[in-house]
N, CA, C and O atoms as a printed pandas DataFrame, in Angstrom:
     atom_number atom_name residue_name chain_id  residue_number  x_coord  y_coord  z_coord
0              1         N          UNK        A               1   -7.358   14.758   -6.722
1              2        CA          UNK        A               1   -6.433   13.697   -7.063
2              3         C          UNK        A               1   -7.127   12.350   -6.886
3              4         O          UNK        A               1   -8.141   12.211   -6.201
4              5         N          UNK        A               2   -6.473   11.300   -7.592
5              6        CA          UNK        A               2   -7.831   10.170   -7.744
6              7         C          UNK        A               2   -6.222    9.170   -7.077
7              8         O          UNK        A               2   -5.024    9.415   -7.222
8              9         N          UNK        A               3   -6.948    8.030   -6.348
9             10        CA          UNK        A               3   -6.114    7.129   -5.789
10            11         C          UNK        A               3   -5.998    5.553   -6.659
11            12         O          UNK        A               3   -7.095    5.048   -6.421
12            13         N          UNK        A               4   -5.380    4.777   -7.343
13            14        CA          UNK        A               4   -5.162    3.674   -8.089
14            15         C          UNK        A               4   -4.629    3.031   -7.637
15            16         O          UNK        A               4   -4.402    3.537   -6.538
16            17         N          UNK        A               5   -3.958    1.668   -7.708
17            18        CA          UNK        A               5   -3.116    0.539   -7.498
18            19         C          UNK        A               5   -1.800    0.884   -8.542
19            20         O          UNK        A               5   -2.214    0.945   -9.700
20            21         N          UNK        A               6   -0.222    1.143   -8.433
21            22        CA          UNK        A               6    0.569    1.114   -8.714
22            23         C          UNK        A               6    0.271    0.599  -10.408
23            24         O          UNK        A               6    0.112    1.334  -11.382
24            25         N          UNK        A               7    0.264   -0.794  -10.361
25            26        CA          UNK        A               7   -0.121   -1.773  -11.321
26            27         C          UNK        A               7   -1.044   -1.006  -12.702
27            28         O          UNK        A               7   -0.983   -1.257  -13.905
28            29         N          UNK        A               8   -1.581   -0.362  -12.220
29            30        CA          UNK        A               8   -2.463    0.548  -13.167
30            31         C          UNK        A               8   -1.725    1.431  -13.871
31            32         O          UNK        A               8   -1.758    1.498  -15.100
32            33         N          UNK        A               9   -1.077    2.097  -13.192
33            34        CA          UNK        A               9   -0.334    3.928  -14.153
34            35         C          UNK        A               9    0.060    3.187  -14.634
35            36         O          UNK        A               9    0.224    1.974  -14.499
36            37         N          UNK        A              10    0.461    4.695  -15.971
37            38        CA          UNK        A              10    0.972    4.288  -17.252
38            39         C          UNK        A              10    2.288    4.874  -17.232
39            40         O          UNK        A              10    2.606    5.529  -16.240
40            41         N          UNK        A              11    3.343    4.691  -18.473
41            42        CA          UNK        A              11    4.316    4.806  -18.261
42            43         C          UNK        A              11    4.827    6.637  -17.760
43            44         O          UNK        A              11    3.740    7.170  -17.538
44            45         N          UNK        A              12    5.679    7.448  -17.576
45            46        CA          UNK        A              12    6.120    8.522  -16.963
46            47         C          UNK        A              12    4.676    9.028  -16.381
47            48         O          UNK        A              12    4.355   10.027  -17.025
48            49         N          UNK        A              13    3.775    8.732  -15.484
49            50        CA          UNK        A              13    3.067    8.788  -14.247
50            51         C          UNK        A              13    3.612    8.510  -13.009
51            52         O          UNK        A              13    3.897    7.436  -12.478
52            53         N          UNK        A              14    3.747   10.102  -12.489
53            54        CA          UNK        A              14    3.993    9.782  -10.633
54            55         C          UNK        A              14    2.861   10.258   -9.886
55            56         O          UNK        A              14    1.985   11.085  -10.138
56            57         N          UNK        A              15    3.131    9.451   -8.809
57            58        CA          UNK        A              15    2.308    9.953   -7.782
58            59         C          UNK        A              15    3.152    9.558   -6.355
59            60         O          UNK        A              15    4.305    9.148   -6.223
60            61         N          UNK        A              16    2.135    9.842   -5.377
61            62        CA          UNK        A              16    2.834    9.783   -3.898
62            63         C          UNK        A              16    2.203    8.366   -3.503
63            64         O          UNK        A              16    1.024    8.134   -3.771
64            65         N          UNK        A              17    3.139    7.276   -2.759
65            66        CA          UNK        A              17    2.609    6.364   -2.655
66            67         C          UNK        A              17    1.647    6.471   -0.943
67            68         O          UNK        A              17    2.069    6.913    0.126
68            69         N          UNK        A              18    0.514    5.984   -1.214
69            70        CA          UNK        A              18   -0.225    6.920    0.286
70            71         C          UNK        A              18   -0.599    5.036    0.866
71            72         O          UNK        A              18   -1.297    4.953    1.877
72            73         N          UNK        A              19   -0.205    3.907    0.318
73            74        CA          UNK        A              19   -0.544    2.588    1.435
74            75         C          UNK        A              19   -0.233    1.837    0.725
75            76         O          UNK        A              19   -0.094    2.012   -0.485
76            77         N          UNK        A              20    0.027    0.341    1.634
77            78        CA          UNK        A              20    0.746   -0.843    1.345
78            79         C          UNK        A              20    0.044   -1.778    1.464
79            80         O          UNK        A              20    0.588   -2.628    2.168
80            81         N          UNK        A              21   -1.359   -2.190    0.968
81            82        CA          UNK        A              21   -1.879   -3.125    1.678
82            83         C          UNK        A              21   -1.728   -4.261    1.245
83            84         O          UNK        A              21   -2.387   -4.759    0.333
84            85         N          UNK        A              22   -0.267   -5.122    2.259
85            86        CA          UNK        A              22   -0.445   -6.469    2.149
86            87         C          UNK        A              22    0.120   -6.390    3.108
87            88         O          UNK        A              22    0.407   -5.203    3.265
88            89         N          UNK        A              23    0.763   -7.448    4.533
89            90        CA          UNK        A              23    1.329   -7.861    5.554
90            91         C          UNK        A              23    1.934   -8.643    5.441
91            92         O          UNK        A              23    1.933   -8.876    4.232
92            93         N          UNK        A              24    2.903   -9.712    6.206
93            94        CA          UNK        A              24    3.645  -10.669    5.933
94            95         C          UNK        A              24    4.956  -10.121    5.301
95            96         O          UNK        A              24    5.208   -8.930    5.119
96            97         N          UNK        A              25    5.735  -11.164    5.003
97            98        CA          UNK        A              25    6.524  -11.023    4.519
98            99         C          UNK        A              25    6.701  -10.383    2.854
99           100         O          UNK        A              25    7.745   -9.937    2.379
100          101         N          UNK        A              26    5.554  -10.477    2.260
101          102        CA          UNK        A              26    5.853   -9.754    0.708
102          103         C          UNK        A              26    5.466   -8.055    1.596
103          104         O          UNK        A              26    6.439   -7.350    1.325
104          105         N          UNK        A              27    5.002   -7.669    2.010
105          106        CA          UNK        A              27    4.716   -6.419    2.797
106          107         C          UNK        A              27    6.039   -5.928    3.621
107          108         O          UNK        A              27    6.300   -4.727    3.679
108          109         N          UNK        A              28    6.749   -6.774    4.169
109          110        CA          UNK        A              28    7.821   -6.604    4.590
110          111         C          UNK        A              28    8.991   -6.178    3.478
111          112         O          UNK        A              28    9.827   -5.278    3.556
112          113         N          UNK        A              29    8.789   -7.003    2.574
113          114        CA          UNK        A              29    9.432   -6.970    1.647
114          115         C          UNK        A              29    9.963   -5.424    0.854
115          116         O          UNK        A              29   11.032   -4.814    0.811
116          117         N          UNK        A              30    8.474   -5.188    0.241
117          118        CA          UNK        A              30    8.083   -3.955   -0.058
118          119         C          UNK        A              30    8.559   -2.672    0.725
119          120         O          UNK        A              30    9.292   -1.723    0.448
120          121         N          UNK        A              31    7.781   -3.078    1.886
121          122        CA          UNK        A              31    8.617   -1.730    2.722
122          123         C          UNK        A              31   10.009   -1.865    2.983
123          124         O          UNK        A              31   10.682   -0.902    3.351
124          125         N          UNK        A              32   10.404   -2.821    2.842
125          126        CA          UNK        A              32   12.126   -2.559    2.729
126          127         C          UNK        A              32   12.852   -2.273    1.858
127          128         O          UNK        A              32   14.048   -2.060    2.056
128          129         N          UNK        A              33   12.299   -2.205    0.718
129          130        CA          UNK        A              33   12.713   -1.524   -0.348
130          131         C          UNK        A              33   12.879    0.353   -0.500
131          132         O          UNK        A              33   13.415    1.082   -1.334
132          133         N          UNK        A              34   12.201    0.567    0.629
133          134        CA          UNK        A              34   11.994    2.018    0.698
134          135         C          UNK        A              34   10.301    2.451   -0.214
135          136         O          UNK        A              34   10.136    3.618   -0.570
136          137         N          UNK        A              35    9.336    1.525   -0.457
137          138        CA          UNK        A              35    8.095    1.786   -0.489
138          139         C          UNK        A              35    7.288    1.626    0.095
139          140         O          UNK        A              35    6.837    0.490    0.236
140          141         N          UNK        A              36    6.604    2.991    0.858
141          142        CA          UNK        A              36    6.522    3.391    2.487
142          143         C          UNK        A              36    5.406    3.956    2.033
143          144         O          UNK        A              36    5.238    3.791    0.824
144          145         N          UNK        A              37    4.323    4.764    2.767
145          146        CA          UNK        A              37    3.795    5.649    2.350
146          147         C          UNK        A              37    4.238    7.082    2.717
147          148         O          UNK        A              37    4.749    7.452    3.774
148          149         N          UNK        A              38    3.854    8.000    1.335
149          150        CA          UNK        A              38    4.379    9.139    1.893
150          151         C          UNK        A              38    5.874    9.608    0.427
151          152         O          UNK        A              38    6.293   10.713    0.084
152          153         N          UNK        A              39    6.164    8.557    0.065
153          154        CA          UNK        A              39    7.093    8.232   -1.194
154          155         C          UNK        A              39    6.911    9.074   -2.504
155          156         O          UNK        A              39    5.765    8.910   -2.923
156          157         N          UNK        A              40    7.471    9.717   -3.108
157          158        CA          UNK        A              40    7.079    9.913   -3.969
158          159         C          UNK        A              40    7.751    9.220   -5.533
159          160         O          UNK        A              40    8.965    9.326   -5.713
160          161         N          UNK        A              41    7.130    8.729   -6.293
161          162        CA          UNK        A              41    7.303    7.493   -7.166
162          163         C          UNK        A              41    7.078    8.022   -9.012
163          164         O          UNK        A              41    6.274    8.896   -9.337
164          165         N          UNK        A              42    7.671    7.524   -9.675
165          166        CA          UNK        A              42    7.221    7.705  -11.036
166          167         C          UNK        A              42    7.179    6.580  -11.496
167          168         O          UNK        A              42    7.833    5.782  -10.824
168          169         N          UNK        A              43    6.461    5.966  -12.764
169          170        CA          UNK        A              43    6.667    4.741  -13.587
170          171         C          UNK        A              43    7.490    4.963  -14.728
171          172         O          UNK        A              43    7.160    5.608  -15.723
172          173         N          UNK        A              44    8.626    4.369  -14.520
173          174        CA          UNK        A              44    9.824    4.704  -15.526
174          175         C          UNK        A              44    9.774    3.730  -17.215
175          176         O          UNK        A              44   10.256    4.058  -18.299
176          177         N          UNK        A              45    9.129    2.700  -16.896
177          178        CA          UNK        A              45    8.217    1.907  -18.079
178          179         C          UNK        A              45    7.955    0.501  -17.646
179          180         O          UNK        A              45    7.556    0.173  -16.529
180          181         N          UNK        A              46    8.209   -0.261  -18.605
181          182        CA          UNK        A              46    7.527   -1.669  -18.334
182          183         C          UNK        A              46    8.052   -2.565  -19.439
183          184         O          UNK        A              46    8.156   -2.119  -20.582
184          185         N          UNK        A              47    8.364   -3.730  -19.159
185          186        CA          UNK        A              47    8.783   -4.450  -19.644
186          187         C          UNK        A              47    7.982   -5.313  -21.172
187          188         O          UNK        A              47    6.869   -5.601  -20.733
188          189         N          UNK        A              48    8.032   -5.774  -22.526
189          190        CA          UNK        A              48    7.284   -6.234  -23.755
190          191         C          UNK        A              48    5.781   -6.587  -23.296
191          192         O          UNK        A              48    4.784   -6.196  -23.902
192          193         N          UNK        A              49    5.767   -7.371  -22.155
193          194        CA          UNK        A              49    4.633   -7.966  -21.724
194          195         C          UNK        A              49    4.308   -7.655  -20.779
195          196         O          UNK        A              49    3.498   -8.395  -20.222
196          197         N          UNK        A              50    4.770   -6.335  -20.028
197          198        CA          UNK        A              50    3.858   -5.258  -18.975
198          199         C          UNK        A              50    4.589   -5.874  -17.732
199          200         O          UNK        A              50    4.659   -5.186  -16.713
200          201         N          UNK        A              51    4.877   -6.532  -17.744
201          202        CA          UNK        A              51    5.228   -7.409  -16.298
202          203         C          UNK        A              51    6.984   -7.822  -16.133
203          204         O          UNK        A              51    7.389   -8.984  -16.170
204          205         N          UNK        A              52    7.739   -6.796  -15.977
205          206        CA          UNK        A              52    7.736   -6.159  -14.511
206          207         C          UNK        A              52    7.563   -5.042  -14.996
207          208         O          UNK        A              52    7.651   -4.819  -16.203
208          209         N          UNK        A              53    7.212   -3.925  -13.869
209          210        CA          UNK        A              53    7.298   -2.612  -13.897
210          211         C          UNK        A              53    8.413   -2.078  -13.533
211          212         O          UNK        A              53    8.962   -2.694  -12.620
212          213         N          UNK        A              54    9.054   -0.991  -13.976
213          214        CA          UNK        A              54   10.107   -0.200  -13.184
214          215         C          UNK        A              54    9.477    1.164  -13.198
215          216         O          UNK        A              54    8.587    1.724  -13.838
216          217         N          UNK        A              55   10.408    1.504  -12.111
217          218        CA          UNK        A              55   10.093    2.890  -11.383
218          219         C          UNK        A              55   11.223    3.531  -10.881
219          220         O          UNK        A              55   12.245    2.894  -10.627
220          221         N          UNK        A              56   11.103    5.125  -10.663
221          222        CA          UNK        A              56   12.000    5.823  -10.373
222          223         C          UNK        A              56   11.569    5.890   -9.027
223          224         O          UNK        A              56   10.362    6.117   -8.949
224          225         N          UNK        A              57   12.169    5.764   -7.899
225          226        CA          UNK        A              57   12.062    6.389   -6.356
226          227         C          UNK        A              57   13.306    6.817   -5.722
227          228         O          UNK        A              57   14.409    6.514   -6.177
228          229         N          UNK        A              58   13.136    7.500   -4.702
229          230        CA          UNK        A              58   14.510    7.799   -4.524
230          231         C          UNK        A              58   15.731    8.161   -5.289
231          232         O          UNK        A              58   16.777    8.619   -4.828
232          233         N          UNK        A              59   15.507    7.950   -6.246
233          234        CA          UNK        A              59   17.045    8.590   -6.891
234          235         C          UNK        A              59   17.468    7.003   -7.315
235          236         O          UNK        A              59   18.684    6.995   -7.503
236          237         N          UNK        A              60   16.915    5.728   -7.518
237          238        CA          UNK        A              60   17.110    5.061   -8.462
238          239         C          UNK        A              60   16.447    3.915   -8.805
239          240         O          UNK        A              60   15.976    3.257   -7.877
240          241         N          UNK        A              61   16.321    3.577   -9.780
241          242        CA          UNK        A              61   15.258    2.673  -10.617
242          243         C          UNK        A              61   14.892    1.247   -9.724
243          244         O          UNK        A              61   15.873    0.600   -9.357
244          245         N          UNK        A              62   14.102    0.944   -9.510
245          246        CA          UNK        A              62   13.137   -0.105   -9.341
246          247         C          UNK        A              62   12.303   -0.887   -9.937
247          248         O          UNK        A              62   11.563   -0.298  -10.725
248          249         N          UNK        A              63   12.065   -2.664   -9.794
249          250        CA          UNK        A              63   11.567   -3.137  -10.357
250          251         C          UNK        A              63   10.405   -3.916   -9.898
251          252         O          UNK        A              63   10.693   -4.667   -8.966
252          253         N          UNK        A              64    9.076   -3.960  -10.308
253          254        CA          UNK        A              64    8.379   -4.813   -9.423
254          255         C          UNK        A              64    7.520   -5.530  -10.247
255          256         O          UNK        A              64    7.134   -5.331  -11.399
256          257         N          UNK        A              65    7.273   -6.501   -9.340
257          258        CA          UNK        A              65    6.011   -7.308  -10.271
258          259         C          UNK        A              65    4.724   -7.071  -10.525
259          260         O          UNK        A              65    4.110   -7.186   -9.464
260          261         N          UNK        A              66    4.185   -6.865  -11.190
261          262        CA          UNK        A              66    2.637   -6.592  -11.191
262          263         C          UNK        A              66    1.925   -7.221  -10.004
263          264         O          UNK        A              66    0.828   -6.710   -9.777
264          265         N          UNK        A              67    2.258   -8.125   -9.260
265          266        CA          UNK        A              67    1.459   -8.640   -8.324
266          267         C          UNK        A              67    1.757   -8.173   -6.945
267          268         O          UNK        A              67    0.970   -8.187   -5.999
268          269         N          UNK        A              68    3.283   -7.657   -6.945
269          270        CA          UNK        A              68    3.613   -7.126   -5.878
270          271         C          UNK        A              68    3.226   -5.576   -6.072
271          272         O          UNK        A              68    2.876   -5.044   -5.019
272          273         N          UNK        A              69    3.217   -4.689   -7.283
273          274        CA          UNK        A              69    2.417   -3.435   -7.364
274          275         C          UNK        A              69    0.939   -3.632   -7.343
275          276         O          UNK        A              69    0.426   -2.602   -6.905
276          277         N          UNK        A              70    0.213   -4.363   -7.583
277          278        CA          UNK        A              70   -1.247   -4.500   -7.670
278          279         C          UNK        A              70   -1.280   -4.170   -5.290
279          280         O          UNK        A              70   -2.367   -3.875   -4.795
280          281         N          UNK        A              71   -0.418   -4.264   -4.648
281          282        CA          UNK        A              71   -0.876   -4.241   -3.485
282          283         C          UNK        A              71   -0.387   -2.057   -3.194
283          284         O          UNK        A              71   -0.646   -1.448   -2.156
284          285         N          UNK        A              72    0.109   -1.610   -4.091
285          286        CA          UNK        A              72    0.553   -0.357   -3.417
286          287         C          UNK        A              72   -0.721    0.708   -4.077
287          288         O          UNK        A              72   -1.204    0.769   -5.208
288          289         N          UNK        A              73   -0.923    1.280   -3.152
289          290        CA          UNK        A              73   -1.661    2.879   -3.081
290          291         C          UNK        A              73   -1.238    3.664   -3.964
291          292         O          UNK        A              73   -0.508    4.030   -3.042
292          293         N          UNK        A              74   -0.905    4.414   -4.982
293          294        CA          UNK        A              74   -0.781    5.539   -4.991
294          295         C          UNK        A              74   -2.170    6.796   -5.342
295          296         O          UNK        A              74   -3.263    6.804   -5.907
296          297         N          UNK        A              75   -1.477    7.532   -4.767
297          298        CA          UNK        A              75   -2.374    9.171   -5.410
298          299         C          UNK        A              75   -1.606    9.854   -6.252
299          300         O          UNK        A              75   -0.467   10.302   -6.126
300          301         N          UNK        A              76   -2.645    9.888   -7.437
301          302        CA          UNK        A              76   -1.733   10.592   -8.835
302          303         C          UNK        A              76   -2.291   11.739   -9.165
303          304         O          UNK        A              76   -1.836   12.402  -10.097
């Protein structure tokens, strides 16, 4: 299994999210959303101009910014 930045997959790609690397409050942020490591995540698509992303976790859709996914782990 190969490890990427969120920001990368393409659309219906999951993987398990395995790290969070940012701190502070956008890190806080993130993990309060319920993106933890250990998660398991799909990319549900993306918006005309790629930016935002949504995603399936948990049992319902999510949206993030490319800059706030450019900081998450996954293994796909």
């Amino acid at each position: 299994m190969s490890r990427l930045a969120m920001r990368k997959m393409k659309d219906n790609q999951s993987g398990t999210i395995r790290s969070v690397k940012v701190g502070g409050e956008l890190g806080r942020r993130i993990r309060d959303m319920g993106l933890v490591p250990g998660t398991y995540i799909r990319i549900q698509g993306r918006a005309p101009l790629y930016d935002p992303v949504a995603l399936r976790v948990k049992g319902f859709t999510l949206t993030l910014r490319n800059n706030e996914a450019e900081h998450i782990e996954v293994e796909v």
